[in-house]
Every structure is written in structure tokens, then in C-alpha cells.
C-alpha positions in Angstrom: -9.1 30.8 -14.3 -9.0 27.1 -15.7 -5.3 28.1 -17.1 -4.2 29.6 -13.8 -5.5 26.4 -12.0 -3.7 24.4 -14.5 -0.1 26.1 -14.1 -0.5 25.7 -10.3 -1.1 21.8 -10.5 1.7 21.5 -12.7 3.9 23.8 -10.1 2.7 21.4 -7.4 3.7 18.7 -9.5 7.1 19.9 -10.3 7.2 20.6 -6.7 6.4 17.2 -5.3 9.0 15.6 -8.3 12.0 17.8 -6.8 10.9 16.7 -3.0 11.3 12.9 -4.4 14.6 13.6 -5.9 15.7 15.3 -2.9 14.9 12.8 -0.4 15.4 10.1 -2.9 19.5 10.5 -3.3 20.1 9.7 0.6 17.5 7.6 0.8 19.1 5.5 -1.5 22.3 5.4 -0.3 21.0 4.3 3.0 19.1 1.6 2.3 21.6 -0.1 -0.7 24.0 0.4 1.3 22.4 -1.9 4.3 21.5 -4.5 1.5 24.5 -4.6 0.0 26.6 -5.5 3.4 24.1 -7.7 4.1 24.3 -9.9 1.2 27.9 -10.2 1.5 27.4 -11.0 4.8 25.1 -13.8 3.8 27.2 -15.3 1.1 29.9 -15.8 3.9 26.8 -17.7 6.3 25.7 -14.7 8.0 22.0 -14.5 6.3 20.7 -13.8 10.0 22.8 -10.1 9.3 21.1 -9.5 6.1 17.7 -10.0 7.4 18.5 -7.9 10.4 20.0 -4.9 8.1 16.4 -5.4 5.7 14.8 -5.0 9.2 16.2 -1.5 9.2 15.8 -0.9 5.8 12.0 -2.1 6.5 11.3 0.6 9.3 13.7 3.1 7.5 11.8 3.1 4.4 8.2 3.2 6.4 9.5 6.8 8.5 11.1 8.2 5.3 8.2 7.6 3.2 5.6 8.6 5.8 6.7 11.1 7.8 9.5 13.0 5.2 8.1 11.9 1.6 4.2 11.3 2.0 3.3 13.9 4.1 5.6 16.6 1.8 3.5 15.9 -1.2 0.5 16.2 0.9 1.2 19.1 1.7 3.0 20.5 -1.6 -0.4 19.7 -2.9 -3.1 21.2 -0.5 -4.4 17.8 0.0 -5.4 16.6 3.5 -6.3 13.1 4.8 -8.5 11.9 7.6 -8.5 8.4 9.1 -11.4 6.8 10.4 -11.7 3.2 12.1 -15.7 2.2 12.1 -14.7 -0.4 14.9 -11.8 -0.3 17.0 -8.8 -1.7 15.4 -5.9 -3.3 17.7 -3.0 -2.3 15.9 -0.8 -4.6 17.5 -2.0 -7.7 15.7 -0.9 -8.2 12.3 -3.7 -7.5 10.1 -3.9 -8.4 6.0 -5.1 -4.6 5.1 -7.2 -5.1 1.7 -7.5 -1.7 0.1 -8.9 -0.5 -3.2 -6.6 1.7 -5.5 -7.6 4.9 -7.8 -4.6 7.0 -7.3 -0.9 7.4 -6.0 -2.4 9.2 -3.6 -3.8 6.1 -1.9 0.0 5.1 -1.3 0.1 8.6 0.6 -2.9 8.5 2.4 -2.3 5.1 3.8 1.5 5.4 4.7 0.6 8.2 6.8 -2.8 6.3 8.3 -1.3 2.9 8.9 1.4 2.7 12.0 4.6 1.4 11.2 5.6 -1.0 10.6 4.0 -1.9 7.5 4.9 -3.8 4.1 3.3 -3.2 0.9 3.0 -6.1 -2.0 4.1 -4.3 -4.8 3.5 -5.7 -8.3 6.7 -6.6 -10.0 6.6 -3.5 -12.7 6.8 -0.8 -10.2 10.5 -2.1 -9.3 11.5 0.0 -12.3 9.9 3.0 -10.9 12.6 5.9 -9.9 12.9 5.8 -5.7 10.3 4.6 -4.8 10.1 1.6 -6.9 14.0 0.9 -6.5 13.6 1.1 -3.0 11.3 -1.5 -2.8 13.6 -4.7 -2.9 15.9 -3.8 -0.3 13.3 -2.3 1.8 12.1 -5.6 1.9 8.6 -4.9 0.7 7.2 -7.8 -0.7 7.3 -8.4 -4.7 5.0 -10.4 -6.9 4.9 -11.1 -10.3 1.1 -11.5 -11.4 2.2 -12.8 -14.8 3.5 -16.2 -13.2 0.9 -17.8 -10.4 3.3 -19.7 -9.1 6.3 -17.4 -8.6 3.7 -14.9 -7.1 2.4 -17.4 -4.6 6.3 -18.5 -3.3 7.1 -14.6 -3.1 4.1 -14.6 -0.6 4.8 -17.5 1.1 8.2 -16.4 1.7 6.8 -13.1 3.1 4.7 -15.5 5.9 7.9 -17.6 6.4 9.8 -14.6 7.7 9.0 -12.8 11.1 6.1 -10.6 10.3 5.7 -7.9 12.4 2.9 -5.1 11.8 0.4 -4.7 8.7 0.8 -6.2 5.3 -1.0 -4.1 2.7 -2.7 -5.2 -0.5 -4.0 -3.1 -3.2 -6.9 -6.0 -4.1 -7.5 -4.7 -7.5 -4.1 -5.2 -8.4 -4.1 -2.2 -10.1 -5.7 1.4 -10.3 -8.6 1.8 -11.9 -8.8 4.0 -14.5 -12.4 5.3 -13.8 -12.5 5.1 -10.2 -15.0 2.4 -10.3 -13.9 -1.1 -8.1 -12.2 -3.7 -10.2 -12.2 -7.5 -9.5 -10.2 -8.5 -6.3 -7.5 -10.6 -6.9 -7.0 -13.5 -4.8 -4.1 -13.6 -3.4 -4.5 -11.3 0.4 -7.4 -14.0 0.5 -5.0 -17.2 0.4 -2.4 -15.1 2.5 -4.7 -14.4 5.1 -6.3 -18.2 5.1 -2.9 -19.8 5.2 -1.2 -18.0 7.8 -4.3 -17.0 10.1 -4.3 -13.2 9.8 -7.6 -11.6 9.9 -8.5 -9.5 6.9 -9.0 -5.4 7.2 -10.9 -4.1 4.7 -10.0 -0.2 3.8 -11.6 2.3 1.6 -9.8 5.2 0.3 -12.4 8.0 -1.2 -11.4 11.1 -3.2 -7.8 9.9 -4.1 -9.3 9.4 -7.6 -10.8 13.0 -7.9 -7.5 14.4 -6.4 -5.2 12.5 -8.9 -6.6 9.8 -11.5 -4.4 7.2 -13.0 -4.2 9.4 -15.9 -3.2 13.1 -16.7 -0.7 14.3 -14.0 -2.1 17.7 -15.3 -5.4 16.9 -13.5 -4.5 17.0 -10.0 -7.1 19.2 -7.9 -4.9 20.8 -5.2 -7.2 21.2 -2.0 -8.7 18.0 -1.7 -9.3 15.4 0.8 -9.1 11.6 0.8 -10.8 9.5 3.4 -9.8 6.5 4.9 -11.8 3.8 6.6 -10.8 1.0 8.1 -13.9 -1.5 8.3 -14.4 -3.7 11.0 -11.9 -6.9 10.9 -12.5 -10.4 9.3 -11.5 -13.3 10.8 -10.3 -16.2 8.4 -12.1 -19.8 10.3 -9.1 -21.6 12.5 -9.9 -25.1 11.2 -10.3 -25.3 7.6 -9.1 -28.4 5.4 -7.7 -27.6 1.6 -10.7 -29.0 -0.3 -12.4 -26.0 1.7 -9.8 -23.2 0.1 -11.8 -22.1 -2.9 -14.6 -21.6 -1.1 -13.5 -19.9 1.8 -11.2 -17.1 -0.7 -14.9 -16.5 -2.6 -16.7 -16.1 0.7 -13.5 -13.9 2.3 -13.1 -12.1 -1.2 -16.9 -11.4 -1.3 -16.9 -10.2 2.5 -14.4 -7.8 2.0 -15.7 -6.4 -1.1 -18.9 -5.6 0.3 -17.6 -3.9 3.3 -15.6 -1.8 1.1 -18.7 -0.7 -1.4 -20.5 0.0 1.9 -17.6 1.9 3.0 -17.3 3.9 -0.6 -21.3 4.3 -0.9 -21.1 6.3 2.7 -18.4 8.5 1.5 -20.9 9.3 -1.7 -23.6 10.5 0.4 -21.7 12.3 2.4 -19.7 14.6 -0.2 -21.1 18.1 -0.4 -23.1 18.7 -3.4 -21.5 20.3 -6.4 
């Protein structure tokens, strides 16, 4: 039985790899295409036409990625997904979504929970991912490089200067976790949220890690569920002066955290026995 279960993930796997490749070719096409156009148009003084055509690209990549991509795999691999809010959320504000990360399948389970539009910060490594990671620069996700502070704070501040429209998403950790235990939370959806007044929405994602760890593709478990829950909002203070900074990104960085563990502590207790 444990070989038989092991040939279907890998199936499933194979699978969801060929769904990526097919969607991926057009995909692609589309969205460098766009970019392309639009940065000749800017090297001629049009820059207004580029940002317009990355506007597409934005919402283009969001309903390809949701609706075509995301929700194939999820179902290529028997795994389902339900979204909870524990308070209301208004989705038309702009909210900094602060989310912890085990798995790929988080990326799945919140494309399809989260209404478009939406822009990840991606770390600047997964840029040499195949699609999905290629797609990310003229998609106009944002991209930071957590090797150079300061490079990774202008690429954020250049994501407030533009026109941001829907949610902004952080993975906190900055990374998956290998054990499915919370890492530290980086700091930087605490600064973006302070500077540019967006309130914080702390997310939990359960059983991504027991559907697909960071390590050993071979150990997907097909028939899963992941859980999202989106905790109630925090607001960042109006009037703050910079000596207060530090201490309000500890205090927001500590908020969050706990509302998370909360949210992953419930999610424990209610898991059937094994």
C-alpha cells in the first residue's frame, strides 16, 4: 500500500508539472510581451504606458494563477482549501496580509482565498524559478533582495510609491520552514505597513506543511486540506514620529505573531485524532 500511495503522489506530481508547462508557454508570451512594449514605450517618454501594460500583466497573472494554475493543482492533487475570516474583513481596503509559510501549497491556498488584485513580495531567488518565478518581474509582483537591506527597503518603497490597489502579501518568515514550526518574522511588512498606513492582516495557513513540506516532492499526501484564517485586522497608530519606529515594528511584529500562533494552536485542537 505505501508503494502504491507513493506512485500516485509522484503521478499527481508529474501531473501538476505538465499543467505548469502548459499554461506556462502562453502565459508567458502574454505577459513579456506587454512588458516588453511597454519598456520601449518608456525609453521613448511614455513610462505612464508601461505601468498601464504591468497593470494588466498584474491582474492577468492573479486570474491565471488563481483561477487556471492554483486551483488545477489543487485539484490534480485531491487537496481542498477552506477560507475563514474570524472578523469581517473589508476587502476593499488595502491590507498588508502577513502569512506564515510551510509549503507551496500556501502560494495555492491563498491565490485562490485572497480577491484580486493582489501582489506577492517575492524574495529575489525565486526569479530563477521556471513560470512562475520568471513571471514575477513583469507581473509586477514586488522583488526584494534580503541579502542587501537597503536595496530591499527601496524595492518596497517603490511598491508604496506606485498606485496600490488591493492586498500586498508577505510570507513573514521569509522563507518556509523546514519543520513546520514558525520562524522569526522579518521586519519588513512591519515598516511597510507603519510608513504607508496600511493595517496589518495576520493569516494562518494549517496543513500546507503535512500536504507538501519544503522537502521531498515524493511526500505529498493527496487528499488533504489547508486552512486559512484571516485574523482580525491591525491598525498601525496614525501619528507616530521616527525615534518611535523600532518600537512600534517589535510591538506590530509581536501582535501579529501572536494572532497567528493563536490562529495555528486552534487549527491543532481541532484536527481529528490520528
Amino acid at each position: 500500500m505505501k508503494v502504491l500511495n507513493i506512485i500516485d503522489s509522484w503521478v499527481r506530481v508529474a501531473l501538476s508539472l505538465a499543467w505548469t508547462a502548459v499554461l506556462g508557454v502562453p502565459f508567458m508570451a502574454i505577459l513579456y510581451s506587454r512588458y516588453l512594449i511597454g519598456l520601449l514605450c518608456s525609453l521613448v517618454g511614455r513610462s505612464d504606458l508601461l505601468e498601464r501594460l504591468v497593470d494588466r500583466n498584474i491582474l492577468t497573472f492573479q486570474l491565471v494563477c488563481r483561477d487556471l494554475w492554483s486551483r488545477g493543482i489543487l485539484v490534480l492533487t485531491r487537496t481542498s482549501f477552506l477560507a475563514r475570516e474570524t472578523k469581517t474583513i473589508d476587502w476593499s481596503r488595502t491590507h498588508v496580509i502577513c502569512a506564515n509559510h510551510t509549503s507551496v501549497f500556501d502560494i495555492f491556498a491563498l491565490m485562490c482565498a485572497v480577491p484580486v488584485p493582489v501582489r506577492f513580495v517575492a524574495k529575489r531567488e525565486l526569479v530563477v524559478w521556471p513560470i512562475i518565478g520568471w513571471a514575477l518581474k513583469p507581473a509586477g509582483q514586488v522583488i526584494v533582495n534580503r541579502g542587501d537591506r537597503d536595496s530591499a527597503i527601496e524595492s518596497l518603497s517603490e511598491a508604496a510609491r506606485r498606485d496600490v490597489r488591493g492586498q500586498i502579501i508577505f510570507f513573514v518568515e521569509g522563507t518556509r520552514s523546514r519543520d513546520g514550526e514558525l520562524l522569526p518574522f522579518k521586519k519588513g511588512a512591519f515598516h511597510f505597513a507603519l510608513t504607508n498606513h496600511m493595517p496589518l492582516l495576520p493569516t494562518a495557513i494549517g496543513g500546507a506543511h503535512r500536504t507538501l513540506p519544503r522537502q521531498g516532492w515524493w511526500h505529498l499526501r493527496p487528499g488533504s486540506q489547508i486552512l486559512v484564517d484571516f485574523c482580525a485586522p491591525i491598525e498601525p497608530p496614525n501619528a507616530w514620529s521616527e525615534s518611535d519606529r523600532p518600537r512600534l515594528v517589535e510591538e506590530l511584529r509581536e501582535q501579529t505573531r501572536l494572532a497567528i500562533v493563536a490562529e495555528l494552536d486552534r487549527f491543532e485542537s481541532e484536527r481529528p485524532a490520528a
